[in-house]
C-alpha positions, -999 to 999 in steps of 0.1 A, spaced: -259 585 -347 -283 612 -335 -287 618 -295 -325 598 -292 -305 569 -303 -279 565 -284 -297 578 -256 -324 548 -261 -294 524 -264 -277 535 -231 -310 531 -218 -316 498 -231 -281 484 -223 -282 497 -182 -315 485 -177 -305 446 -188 -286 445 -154 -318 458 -134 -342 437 -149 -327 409 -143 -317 418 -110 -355 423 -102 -360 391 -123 -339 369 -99 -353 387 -69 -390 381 -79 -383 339 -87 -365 342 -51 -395 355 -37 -420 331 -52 -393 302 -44 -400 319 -5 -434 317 -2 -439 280 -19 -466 265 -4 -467 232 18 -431 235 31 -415 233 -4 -388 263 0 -374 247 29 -372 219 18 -359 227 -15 -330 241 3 -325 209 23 -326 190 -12 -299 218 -21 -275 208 8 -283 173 4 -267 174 -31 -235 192 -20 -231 168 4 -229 139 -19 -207 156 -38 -188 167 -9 -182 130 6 -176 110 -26 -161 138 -52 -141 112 -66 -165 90 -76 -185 120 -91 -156 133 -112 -152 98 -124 -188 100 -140 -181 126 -151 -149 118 -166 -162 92 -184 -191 113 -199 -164 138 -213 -143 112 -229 -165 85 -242 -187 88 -269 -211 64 -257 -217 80 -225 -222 116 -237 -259 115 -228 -248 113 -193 -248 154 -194 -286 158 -200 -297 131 -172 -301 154 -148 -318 185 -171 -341 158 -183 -352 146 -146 -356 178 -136 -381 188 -164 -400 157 -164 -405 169 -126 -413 204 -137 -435 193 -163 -457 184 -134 -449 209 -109 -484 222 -104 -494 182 -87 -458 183 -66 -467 212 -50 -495 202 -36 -480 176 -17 -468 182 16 -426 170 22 -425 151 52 -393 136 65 -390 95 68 -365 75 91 -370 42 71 -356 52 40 -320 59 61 -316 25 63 -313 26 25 -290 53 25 -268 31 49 -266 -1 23 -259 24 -6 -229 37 17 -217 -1 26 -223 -12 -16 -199 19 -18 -173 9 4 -176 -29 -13 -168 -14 -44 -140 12 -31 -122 -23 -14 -124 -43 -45 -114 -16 -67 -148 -18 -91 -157 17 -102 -195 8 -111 -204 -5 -78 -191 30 -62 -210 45 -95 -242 31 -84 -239 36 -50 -236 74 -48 -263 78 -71 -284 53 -49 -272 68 -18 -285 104 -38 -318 88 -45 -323 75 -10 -315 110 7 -343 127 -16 -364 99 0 -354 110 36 -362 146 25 -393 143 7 -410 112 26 -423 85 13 -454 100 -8 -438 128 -27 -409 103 -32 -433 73 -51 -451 103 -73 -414 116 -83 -402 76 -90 -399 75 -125 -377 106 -126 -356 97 -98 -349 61 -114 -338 78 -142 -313 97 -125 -293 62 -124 -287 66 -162 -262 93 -154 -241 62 -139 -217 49 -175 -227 9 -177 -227 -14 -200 -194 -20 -213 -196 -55 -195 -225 -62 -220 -196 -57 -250 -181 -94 -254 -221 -106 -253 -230 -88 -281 -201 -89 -301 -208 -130 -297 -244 -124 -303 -238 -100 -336 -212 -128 -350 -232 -153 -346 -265 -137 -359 -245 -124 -391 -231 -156 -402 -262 -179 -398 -280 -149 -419 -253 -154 -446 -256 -189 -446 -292 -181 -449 -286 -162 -479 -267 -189 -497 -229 -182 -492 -204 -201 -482 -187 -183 -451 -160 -193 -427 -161 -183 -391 -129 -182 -370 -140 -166 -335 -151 -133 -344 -137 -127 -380 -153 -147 -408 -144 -148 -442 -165 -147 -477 -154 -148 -512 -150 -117 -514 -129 -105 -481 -127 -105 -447 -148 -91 -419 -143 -88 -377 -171 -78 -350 -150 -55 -329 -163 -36 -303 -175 -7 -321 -198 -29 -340 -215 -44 -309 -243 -16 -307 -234 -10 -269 -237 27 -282 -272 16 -299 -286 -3 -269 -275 22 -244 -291 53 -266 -328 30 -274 -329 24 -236 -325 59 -222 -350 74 -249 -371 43 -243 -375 49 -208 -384 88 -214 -411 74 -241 -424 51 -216 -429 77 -186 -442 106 -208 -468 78 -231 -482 54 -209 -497 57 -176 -499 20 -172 -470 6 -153 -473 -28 -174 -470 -9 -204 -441 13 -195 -423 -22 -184 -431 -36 -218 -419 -8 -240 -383 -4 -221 -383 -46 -225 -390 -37 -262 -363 -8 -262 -334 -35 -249 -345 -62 -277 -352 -47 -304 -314 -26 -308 -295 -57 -300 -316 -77 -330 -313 -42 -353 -275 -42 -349 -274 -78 -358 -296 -67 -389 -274 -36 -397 -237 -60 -393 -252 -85 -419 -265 -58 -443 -227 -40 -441 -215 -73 -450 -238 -80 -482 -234 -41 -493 -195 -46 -488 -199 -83 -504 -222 -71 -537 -201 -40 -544 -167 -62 -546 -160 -44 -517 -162 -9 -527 -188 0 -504 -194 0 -472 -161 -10 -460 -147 21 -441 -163 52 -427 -193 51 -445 -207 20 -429 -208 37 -399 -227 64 -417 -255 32 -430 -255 18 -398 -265 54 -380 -292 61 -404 -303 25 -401 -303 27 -360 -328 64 -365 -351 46 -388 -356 14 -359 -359 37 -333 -384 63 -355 -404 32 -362 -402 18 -323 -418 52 -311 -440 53 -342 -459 20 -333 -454 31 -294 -477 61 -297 -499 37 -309 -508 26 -276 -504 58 -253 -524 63 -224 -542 96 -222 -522 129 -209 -516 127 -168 -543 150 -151 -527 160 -116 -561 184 -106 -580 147 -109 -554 130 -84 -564 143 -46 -532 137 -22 -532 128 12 -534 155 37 -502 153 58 -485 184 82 -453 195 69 -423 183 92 -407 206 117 -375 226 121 -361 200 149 -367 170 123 -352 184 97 -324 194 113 -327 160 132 -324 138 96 -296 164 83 -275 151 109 -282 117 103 -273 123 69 -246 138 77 -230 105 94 -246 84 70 -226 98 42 -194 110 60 -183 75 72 -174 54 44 -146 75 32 -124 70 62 -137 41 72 -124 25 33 -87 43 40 -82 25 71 -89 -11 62 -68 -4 26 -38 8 44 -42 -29 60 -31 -45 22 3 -40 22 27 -42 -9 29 -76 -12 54 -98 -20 56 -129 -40 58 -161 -20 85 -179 -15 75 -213 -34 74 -192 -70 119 -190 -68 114 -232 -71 142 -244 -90 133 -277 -93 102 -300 -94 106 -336 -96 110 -344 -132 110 -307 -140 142 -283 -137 143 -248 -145 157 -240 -180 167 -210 -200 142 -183 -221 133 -203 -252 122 -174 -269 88 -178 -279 69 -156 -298 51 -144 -272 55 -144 -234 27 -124 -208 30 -91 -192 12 -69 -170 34 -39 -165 10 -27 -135 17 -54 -116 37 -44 -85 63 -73 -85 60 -104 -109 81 -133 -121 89 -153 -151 106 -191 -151 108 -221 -177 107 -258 -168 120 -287 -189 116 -322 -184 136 -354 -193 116 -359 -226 127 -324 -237 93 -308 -230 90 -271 -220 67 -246 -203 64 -210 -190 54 -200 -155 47 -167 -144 34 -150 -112 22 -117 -108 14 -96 -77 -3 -64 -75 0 -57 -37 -14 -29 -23 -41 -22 -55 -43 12 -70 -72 20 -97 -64 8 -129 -39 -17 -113 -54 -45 -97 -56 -82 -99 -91 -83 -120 -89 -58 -146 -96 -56 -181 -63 -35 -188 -49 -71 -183 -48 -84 -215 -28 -118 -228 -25 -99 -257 -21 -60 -259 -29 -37 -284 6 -37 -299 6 -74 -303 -25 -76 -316 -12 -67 -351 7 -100 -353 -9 -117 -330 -50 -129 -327 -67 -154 -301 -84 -180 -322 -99 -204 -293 -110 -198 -259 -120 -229 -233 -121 -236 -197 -105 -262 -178 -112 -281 -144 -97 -307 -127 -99 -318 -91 -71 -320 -72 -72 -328 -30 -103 -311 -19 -106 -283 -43 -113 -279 -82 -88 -259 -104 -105 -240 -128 -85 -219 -152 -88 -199 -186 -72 -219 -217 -66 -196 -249 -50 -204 -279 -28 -176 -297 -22 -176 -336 6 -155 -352 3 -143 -386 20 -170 -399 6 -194 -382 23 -208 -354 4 -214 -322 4 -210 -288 -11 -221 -255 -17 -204 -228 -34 -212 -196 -42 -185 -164 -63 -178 -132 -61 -168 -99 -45 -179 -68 -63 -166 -35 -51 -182 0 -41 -215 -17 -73 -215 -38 -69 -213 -76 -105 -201 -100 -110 -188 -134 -138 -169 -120 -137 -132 -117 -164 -124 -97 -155 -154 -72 -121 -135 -74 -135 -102 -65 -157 -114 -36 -132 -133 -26 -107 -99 -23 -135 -83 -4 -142 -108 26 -105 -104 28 -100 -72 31 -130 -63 51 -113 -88 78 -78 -76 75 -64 -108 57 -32 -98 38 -29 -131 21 -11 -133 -13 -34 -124 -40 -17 -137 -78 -23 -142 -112 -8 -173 -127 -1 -179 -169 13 -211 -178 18 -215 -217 39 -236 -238 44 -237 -280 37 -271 -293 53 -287 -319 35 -292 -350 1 -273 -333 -4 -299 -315 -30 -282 -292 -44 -313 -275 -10 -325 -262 2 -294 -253 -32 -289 -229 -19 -321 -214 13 -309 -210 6 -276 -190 -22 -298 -170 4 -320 -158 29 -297 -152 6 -275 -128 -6 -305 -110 31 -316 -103 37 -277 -93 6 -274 -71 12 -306 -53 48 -299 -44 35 -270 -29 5 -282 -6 -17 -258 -23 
């Protein structure tokens, strides 16, 4: 290498450092000298950020979390980049808008932090999800005032796509895609028998699981349909329409793509389309209904957004002392919920079962020993439980069994989808073929509870009744369950909170009896008991 050339490559590889040195300094400087009180503003916006993340950094890494580890959630990661361009797309309008601070819009910021602490005490990670994004949202409205905030609306909305929901959407659609496949195959001419969500053809069997629900579809079509929408249509009507149109038309795709797996498994003697590469069809199926949703979209787009035909309100740019004024306001209205949820959950001891559930005996009924059914319920979070049989004169049996989960932790509470009748293990020998509800009145409350009927391979059944017992009252109902918890723990109740299974396995599957045997028995129990 001659001396030029290495010279000119010294040259080159020292003055990288400079010019971007000089690069950063000159953005700095035009950041400085932003017109209409944008730079310090911007930096307000900057500690407002840090401040969320500051207060509730668990509930951000949780996002987070999720986004890392869930496939269906990985779009979570370009929320932000995305808002933030569709604002810089139309920086040159923004900055001619003056950031004045409102009051009004801290009242908002005080419900996000309440929703916050509602969902910290009943131990519901969405609700705190939602919150700190909302309480996010609402601060930028403090900052900004209330006209810069309604032009920036559609990207700050969008910001609440970073929060990883829909998975309580999953049993719907896995309903919704069973249902929709077999009448389609019946349709078609072939005879097909449905059991819950497997059905069977002529040719094999098939199950909706959760992977086949299109959650994954319908999230993806409503976070593109809502970019589609802001950047096409000016028109709020029209922007309302398409995302209604980006919610529909995935769910009725996937219910198109499930039933054209089946026939393509079916017609190839199932050959085809029966392991990985139906995912692969159903993929390439989900592109082309979202290509051709976008095609006929455009279709109806408004012309491009003009910002030098939109003339803002003059306003005067807010002063040091109410800035500084709303950043302490802020400051309180994000600080307090954190301590504020620690001392009312140290109030929820570990508690105890009661003292009725070590009953030995029960008018006709006496405690008896394990008859070793093929299947008997567990909850290995639960923080003390108990397990007891009951047999009466005629020879009848049944299980009872009382969980606690005391003081709750995440992941172990009362209501929680990790508690399963039937885990993951099981579920290779075991499968729920019926599900039903159940109410009877008893005194001056109605007993509602979950009745489920468990089929082992070889066919033997089960039955199996649970709910909830709250402060004497019994429900089915997880929500009532979970507002329930709340009002109780924002008054400092410490009342038992339990989950109850009865179940019994009939002789000759006789399911109908064996309902009326667990009714009785919990009617005897309850009674006893004054409950």
């Amino acid at each position: 290498m001659s001396k030029t050339t290495a010279y000119s490559w010294t040259y080159l590889l020292c003055s990288i450092p400079s010019k971007w040195f000089y690069g950063v300094r000159a953005h700095a400087n035009s950041l400085r000298h932003l017109p209409n009180g944008w730079s310090r503003t911007l930096g307000y916006l900057l500690l407002l950020v840090l401040l969320s993340g500051g207060c509730f950094f668990g509930t951000w890494s949780s996002i987070i979390e999720i986004w890392a580890r869930s496939k269906t959630y990985t779009h979570g990661f370009v929320i932000v980049p995305i808002s933030l361009w569709l604002i810089w797309s139309r920086r040159d309008y923004y900055l001619r808008l003056v950031p004045t601070v409102a009051y009004s819009p801290l009242l908002a910021v005080l419900a996000g932090g309440f929703l916050w602490l509602c969902g910290d005490l009943s131990h519901i990670v969405i609700i705190k999800q939602v919150a700190a994004v909302a309480m996010l949202v609402a601060g930028i409205w403090v900052v900004l005032g209330h006209t810069v905030t309604l032009s920036l609306s559609f990207p700050l909305l969008f910001l609440f796509f970073m929060v990883p929901m829909g998975e309580e959407l999953i049993p719907a659609l896995i309903e919704f895609t069973t249902t929709f496949t077999v009448k389609l195959i019946r349709l078609t001419g072939l005879p097909v028998y449905r059991d819950g969500h497997y059905f069977t053809l002529t040719s094999g069997s098939w199950s909706v699981i959760e992977a086949c629900s299109g959650i994954s579809y319908l999230i993806a079509s409503v976070t593109l349909g809502f970019v589609f929408a802001y950047l096409n249509y000016s028109h709020y009507w029209k922007r309302i329409l398409f995302m209604l149109l980006s919610v529909v038309v995935p769910i009725v795709a996937n219910g198109f793509r499930a039933y054209m797996i089946v026939m393509i498994g079916h017609l190839s003697d199932m050959t085809l389309a029966v392991g990985v590469d139906h995912l692969v069809y159903g993929g390439v199926f989900f592109g082309v209904v979202m290509l051709l949703l976008f095609y006929l979209g455009s279709f109806w787009r408004d012309p491009p957004f003009t910002p030098i035909a939109i003339v803002p309100r003059k306003a005067s740019v807010s002063s040091t002392p109410q800035q500084l004024a709303v950043s302490v306001l802020l400051l309180a209205g994000f600080g307090i919920w954190q301590p504020l949820a620690a001392t009312l959950l140290d109030k929820q001891g570990q508690l105890a079962l009661p003292a009725y559930v070590a009953t030995q005996a029960l008018g006709d009924w006496r405690q008896t020993a394990d008859p070793k059914w093929l299947w008997e319920p567990k909850f290995p979070r639960a923080a003390e439980h108990s397990k007891a049989f009951y047999s009466d004169s005629h020879g009848n049996s049944v299980g009872l069994y009382y969980a606690s989960f005391g003081k709750e932790e995440q992941g172990a509470e009362l209501v929680n989808s990790e508690n399963a009748l039937v885990s993951a293990v099981e579920s290779r020998r075991l499968r729920i073929s019926a599900t039903d509800t159940l109410a009877f009145a008893l005194g001056q409350q109605t007993v509602t509870l979950n009745v489920t009927v468990l089929k082992e391979n070889s066919g033997q059944v089960l039955v199996v009744m649970d709910s909830y017992q709250l402060s004497g009252e019994i429900s089915n109902n997880r929500y009532w369950v979970k507002a329930r918890q709340l009002v109780k723990h924002l008054s400092g109740d410490t009342s038992p909170e339990l989950k109850l299974v009865l179940w019994v396995q009939p002789d000759n599957d006789d399911i109908a009896s064996a309902k009326r045997l667990l009714t009785g028995f919990l009617t005897a129990w309850l009674k006893q008991q004054s409950i």
